[in-house]
TORTORDO-429625 format. One line per field, with one value per residue (C-alpha): x, y, z; residue number from 0. Coordinates in Angstrom, 2 decimals. Example, Ala and Ser with C-alpha at 12.3 -4.5 7.8 and 13.67 -1.06 7.14 Angstrom:
! residues 2
X <- c(12.30	13.67)
Y <- c(-4.50	-1.06)
Z <- c(7.80	7.14)
nr <- c(0	1)
! end
This chain:
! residues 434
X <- c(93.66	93.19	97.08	96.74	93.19	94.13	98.08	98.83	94.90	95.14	92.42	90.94	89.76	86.33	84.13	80.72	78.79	79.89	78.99	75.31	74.76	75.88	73.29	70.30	70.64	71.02	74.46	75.18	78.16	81.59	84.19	87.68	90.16	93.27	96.12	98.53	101.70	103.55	106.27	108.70	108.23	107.59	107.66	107.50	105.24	102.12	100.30	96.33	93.83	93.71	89.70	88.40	89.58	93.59	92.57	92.46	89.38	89.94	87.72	87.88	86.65	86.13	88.28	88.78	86.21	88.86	88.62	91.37	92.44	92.14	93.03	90.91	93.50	91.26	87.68	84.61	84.49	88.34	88.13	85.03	87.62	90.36	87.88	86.01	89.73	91.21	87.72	88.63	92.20	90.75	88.45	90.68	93.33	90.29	91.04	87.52	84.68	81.26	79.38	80.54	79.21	82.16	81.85	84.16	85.50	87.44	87.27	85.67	87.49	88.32	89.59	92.85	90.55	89.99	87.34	85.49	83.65	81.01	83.89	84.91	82.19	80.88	77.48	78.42	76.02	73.60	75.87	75.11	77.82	76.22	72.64	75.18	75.68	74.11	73.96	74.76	72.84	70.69	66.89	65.18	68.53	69.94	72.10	71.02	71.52	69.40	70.10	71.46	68.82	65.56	66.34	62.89	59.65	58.50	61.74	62.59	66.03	68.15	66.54	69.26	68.09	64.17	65.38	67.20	64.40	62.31	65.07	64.44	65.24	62.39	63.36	67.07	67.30	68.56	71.12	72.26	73.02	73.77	76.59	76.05	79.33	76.29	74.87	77.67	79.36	75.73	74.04	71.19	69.94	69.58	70.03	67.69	64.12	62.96	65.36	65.71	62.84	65.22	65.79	68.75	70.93	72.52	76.29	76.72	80.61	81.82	85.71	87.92	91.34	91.70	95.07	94.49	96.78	98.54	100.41	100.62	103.53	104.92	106.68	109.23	108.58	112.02	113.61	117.33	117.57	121.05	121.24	119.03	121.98	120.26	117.66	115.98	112.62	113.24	109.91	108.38	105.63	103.77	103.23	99.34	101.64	102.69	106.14	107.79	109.98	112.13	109.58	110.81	111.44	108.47	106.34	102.77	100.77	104.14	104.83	107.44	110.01	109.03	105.51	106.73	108.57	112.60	114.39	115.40	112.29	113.37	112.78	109.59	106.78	104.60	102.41	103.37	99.67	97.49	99.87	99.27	101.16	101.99	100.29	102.87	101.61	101.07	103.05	100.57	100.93	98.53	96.63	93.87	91.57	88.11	85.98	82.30	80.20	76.45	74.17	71.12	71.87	71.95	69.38	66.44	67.08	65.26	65.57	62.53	62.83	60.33	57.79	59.96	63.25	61.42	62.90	59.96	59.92	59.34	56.41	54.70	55.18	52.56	52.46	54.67	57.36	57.30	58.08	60.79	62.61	62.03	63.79	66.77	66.96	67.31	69.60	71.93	72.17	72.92	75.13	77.26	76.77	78.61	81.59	82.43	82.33	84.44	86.69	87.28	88.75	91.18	92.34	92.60	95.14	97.10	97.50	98.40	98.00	99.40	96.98	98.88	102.17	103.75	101.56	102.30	101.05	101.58	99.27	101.00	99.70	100.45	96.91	93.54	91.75	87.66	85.64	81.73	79.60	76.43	75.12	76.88	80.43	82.70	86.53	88.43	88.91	91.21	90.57	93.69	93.17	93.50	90.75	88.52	88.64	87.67	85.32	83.62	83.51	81.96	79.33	78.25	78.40	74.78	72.74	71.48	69.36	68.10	66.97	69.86	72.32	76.11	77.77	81.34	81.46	81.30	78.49	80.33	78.33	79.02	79.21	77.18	78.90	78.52	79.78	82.62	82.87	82.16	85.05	87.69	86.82	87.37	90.34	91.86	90.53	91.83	95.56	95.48	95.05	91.35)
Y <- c(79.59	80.07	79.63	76.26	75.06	75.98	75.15	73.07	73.14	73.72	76.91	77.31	81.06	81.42	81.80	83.58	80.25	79.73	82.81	82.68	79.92	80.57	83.65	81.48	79.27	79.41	80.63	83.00	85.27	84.91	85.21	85.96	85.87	86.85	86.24	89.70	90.06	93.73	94.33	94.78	90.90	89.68	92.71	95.38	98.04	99.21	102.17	101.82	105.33	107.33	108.20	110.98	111.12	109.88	106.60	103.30	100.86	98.08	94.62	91.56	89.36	85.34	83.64	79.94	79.75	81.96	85.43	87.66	91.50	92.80	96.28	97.67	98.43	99.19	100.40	99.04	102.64	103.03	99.26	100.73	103.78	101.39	99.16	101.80	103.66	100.79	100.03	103.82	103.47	100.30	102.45	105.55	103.10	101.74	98.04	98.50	99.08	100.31	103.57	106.71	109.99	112.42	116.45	118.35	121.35	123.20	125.95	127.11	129.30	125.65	124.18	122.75	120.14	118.00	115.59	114.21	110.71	108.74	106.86	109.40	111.67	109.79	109.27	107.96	109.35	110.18	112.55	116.73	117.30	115.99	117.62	121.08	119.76	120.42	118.47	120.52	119.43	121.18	122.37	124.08	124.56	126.22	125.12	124.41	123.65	121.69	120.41	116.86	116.39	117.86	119.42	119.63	117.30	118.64	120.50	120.06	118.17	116.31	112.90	111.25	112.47	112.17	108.62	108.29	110.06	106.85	103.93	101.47	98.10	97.00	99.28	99.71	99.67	103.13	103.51	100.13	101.81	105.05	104.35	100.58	100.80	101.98	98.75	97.18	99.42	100.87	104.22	106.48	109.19	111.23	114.80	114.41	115.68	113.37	114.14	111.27	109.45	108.52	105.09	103.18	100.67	98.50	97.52	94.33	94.64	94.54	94.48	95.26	94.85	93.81	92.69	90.12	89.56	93.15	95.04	98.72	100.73	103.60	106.31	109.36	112.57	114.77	116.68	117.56	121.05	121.16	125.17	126.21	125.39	126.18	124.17	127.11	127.89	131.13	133.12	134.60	136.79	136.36	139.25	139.80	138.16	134.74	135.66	135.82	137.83	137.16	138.61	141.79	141.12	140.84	140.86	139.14	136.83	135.04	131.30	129.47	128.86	125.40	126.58	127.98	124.72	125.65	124.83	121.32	119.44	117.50	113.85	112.73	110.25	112.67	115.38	118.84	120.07	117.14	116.22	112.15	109.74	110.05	107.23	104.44	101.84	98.40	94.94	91.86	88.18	88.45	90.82	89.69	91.12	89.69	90.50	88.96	90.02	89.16	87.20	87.79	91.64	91.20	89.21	91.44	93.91	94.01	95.59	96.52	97.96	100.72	98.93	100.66	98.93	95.42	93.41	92.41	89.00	89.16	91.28	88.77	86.28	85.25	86.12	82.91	83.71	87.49	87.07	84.35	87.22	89.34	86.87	86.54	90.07	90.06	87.31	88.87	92.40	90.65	88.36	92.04	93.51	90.23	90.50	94.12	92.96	90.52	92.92	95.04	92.87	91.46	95.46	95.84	93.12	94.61	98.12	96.36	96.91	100.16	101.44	104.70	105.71	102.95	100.50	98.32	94.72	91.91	89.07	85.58	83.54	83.62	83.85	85.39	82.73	83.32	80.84	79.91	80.20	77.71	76.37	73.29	72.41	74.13	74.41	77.54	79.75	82.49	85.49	88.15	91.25	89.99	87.55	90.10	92.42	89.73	88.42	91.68	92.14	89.11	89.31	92.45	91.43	90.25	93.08	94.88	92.06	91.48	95.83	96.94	99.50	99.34	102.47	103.26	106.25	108.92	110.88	114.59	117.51	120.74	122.96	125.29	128.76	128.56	125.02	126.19	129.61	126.85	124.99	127.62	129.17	126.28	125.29	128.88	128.60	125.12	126.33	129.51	126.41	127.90)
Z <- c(123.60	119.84	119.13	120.42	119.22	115.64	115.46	112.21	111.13	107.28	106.22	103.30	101.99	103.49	100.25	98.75	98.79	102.63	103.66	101.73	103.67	106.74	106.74	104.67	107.80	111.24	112.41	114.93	114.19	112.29	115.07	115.01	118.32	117.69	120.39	120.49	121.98	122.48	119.38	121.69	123.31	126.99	129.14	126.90	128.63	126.50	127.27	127.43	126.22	129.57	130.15	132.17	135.56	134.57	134.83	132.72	131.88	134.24	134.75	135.84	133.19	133.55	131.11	130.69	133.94	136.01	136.69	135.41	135.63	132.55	130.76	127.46	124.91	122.32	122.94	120.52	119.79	118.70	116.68	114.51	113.69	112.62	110.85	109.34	108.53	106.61	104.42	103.28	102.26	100.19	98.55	97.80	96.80	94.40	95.62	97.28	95.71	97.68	97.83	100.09	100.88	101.28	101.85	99.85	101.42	98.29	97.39	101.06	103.52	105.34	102.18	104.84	105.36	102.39	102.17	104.90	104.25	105.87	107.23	109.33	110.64	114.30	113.24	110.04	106.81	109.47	111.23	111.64	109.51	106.42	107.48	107.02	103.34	100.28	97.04	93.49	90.32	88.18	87.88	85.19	83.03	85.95	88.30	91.77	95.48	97.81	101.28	101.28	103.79	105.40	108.35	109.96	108.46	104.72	103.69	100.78	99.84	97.70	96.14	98.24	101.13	101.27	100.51	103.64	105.40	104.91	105.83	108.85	109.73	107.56	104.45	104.62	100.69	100.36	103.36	101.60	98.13	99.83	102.96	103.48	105.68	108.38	108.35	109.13	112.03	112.87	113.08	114.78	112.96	115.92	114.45	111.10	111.05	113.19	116.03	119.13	117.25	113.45	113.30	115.26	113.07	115.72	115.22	113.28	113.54	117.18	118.26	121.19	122.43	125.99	127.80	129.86	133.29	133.51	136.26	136.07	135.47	136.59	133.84	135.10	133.08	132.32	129.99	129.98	127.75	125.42	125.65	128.53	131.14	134.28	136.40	138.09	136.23	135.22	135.03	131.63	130.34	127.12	124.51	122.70	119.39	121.45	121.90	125.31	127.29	130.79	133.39	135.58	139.15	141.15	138.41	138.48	136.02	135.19	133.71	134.20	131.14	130.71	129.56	126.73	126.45	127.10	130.12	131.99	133.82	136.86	136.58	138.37	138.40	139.67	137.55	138.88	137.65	139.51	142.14	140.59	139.44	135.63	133.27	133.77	130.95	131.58	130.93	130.48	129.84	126.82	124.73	122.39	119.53	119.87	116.96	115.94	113.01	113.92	111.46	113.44	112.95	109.23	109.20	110.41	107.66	104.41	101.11	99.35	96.02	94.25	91.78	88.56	89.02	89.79	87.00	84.25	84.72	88.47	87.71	85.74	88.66	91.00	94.42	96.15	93.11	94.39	97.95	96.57	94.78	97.73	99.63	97.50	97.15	100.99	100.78	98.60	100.86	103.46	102.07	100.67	103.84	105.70	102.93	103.86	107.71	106.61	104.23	106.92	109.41	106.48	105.73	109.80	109.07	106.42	108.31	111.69	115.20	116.26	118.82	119.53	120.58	122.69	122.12	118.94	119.10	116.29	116.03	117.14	114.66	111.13	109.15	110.22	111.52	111.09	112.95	112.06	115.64	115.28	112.16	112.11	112.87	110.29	110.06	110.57	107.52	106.66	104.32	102.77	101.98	98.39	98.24	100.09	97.79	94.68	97.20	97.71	93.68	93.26	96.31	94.35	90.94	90.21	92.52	89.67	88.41	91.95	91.59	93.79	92.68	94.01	92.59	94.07	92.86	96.04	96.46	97.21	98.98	99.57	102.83	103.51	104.26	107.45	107.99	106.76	108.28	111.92	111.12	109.92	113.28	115.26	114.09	114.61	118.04	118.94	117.73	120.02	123.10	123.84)
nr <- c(0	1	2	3	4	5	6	7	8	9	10	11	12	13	14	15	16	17	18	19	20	21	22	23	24	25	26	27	28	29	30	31	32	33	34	35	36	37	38	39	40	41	42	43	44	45	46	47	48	49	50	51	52	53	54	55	56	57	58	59	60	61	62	63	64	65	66	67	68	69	70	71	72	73	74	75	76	77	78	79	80	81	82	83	84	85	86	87	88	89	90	91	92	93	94	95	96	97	98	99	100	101	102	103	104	105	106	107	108	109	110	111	112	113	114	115	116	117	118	119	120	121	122	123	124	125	126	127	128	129	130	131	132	133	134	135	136	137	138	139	140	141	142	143	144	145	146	147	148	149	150	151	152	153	154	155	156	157	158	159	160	161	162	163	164	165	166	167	168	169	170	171	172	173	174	175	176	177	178	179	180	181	182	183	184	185	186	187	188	189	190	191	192	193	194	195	196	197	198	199	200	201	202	203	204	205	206	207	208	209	210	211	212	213	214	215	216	217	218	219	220	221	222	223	224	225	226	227	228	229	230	231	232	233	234	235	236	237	238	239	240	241	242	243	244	245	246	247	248	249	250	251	252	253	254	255	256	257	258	259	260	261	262	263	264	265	266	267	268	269	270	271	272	273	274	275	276	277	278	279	280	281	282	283	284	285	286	287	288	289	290	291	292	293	294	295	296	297	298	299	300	301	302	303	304	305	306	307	308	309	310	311	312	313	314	315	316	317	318	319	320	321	322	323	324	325	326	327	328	329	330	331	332	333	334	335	336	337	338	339	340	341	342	343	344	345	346	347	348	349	350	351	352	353	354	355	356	357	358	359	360	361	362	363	364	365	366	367	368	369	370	371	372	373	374	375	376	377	378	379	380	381	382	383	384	385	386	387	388	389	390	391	392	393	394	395	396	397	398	399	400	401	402	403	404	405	406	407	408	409	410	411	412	413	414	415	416	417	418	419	420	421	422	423	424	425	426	427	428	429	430	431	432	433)
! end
């Protein structure tokens, strides 16, 4: 176990050159395991996310060459949200620096909800919400609004977006300037112009949280009311405004009071609704984080740059001193893109690892421990949150002479009206329970 393999080994801060290399050669992944244990110690019960059905993800898995029960904890789904989550407090802290596409709902009828960033939305930039967005700027003296993207082939759009229109794993300049946080966690642009066909971005950043060795618990549902005295369910109508009245005798359509959520519930491990046994959480003899960022995945993209930004010198250069640059300029993208991968599990770090309610793990050892797979035998490094962010400056510091822009300043659309008018609705809709 990792505990074990890397007790007492002294780490050094993994650094730029190491990861350059690591990527310039032949290396499979960065790796880290971490070893979890529940906050509450040995035999705390942890609850595991419920999936359709009432029932938890359940495998056997072979670990250490025997085969164990084991219990997801944390989907690769759910670890892309927390990744992706605590790469955005970095940046709206401004510890982090790397470009974002928000929409900005103010000043629309669904101003409640804020901003909304790349970070967020499913399908990252690629995801319908943004194709609902427009960009503001100015045309002719006058101001204007196009669509941040086409929405069928040969609309017109934003600049941003007929850039995006283009990108692939052989051109993935502009996604790279644009949300490069997509490269990382991956992307299909399954609802642009070019429908089921856009390109697919495959996740670079993988992660789950399994616990390994459980046996399944069983949890009594009750609630003892201070001023509702009686344990009879008394019955109740509801009123067109939501309130409530004691139902007349005999009366049909009736709930019972604890619907409207007053009276005592008698304890039980049973759900009265489905008649089954109510989620009981889990104890386990070990829960563990295991997260690898892929170098091969990095590796097949490529950053071509227009013929104005190539730098003049470069121009001047014969053909073997062109595909050189091209090659560093590859080199370095990559070399970014690995540093945010990298940032991001340091921030998961920071925040912790509450999962949900009732299930708060801490990490057993002391430092993130981030192992080199292939390339050469390599000692363990570690990375804070601190030296990730000066890590990530410097990674970026020299793209501009290479023709890449890095500009951290958010990209903000607008709704359309009726993105708006969509989500006003459906929020009004999901608090009336429909």
């Amino acid at each position: 176990m990792l505990r074990s393999r890397f007790h007492g080994v002294p780490m050094a801060e993994i650094d730029l050159q190491t990861i350059r290399d690591a990527i310039a050669g032949n290396a499979a992944a960065f790796r880290v395991i971490t070893e979890l244990q529940p906050a509450g110690g040995d035999g705390d019960k942890i609850f595991p996310p419920t999936y359709e059905g009432s029932v938890y993800a359940v495998e056997p898995r072979i670990i250490n060459g025997q085969e164990e029960q084991c219990v997801l904890l944390d989907s690769v789904q759910s670890q892309a949200n927390r990744l992706e989550n605590a790469l955005l407090e970095g940046h709206r802290s401004g510890d982090l620096k790397f470009p974002l596409v928000e929409v900005d709902f103010a000043g629309t009828e669904a101003a409640e909800v804020g901003k909304v960033s790349s970070l967020e939305a499913p399908h990252r930039v690629f995801d319908a919400l943004f194709l609902a967005c427009e960009v503001e700027g100015e045309e002719n003296g006058q101001k204007s609004r196009k669509p941040f993207r086409p929405r069928k082939p040969g609309r017109d759009s934003s600049e941003h977006g007929k850039r995006l229109e283009k990108t692939s794993v052989a051109n993935a300049t502009a996604l790279f300037e644009l949300c490069p946080t997509a490269l990382v966690f991956g992307a299909w642009d399954s609802h642009g112009a070019r429908g089921g066909l856009g390109e697919k971005f495959q996740r670079a950043l993988v992660s789950e949280v399994i616990g390994i060795g459980f046996a399944a618990g069983k949890r009594p549902a009750s609630r003892l009311d201070s001023v509702i005295r009686t344990t009879k369910d008394l019955p109740v109508t509801k009123n067109d405004d939501g309130s409530w009245k004691l139902a007349d005798e005999g009366a049909t359509g009736t709930l019972k009071l604890s619907e409207v959520g007053l009276g005592n519930v008698t304890p039980s491990l049973v759900n009265p609704k489905t008649k089954t046994l109510n989620h009981g959480g889990v104890t386990v003899r070990s829960a563990r984080q295991i997260t690898v960022l892929s170098l091969p995945a990095l590796r097949r993209l490529r950053f071509p740059i227009d013929e104005a930004v190539i730098p003049h010198a470069e121009k001047q250069s014969d053909e073997a001193a062109k595909r050189e640059a091209d090659h560093e300029r590859d080199l370095a993208a990559q070399t970014v893109l690995a540093v945010l991968g990298l940032t991001a599990i340091a921030w998961q770090w920071k925040v912790g690892f509450s999962l949900r309610s009732r299930c708060d793990l801490f990490a057993e050892c002391e430092e993130l421990t981030i192992e080199q797979v292939g390339g050469g035998k390599k000692d363990p490094f570690t990375l804070t949150y601190d030296a990730a962010r000066k890590l990530l400056d410097e990674a970026t510091r020299d793209l501009s002479a290479k023709g890449l822009s890095w500009n951290s300043t958010p990209i903000t659309l607008k709704p359309t009206e009726e993105l708006a008018r969509v989500v006003k609705r459906s929020r009004e809709l999901a608090a009336e329970g429909n």
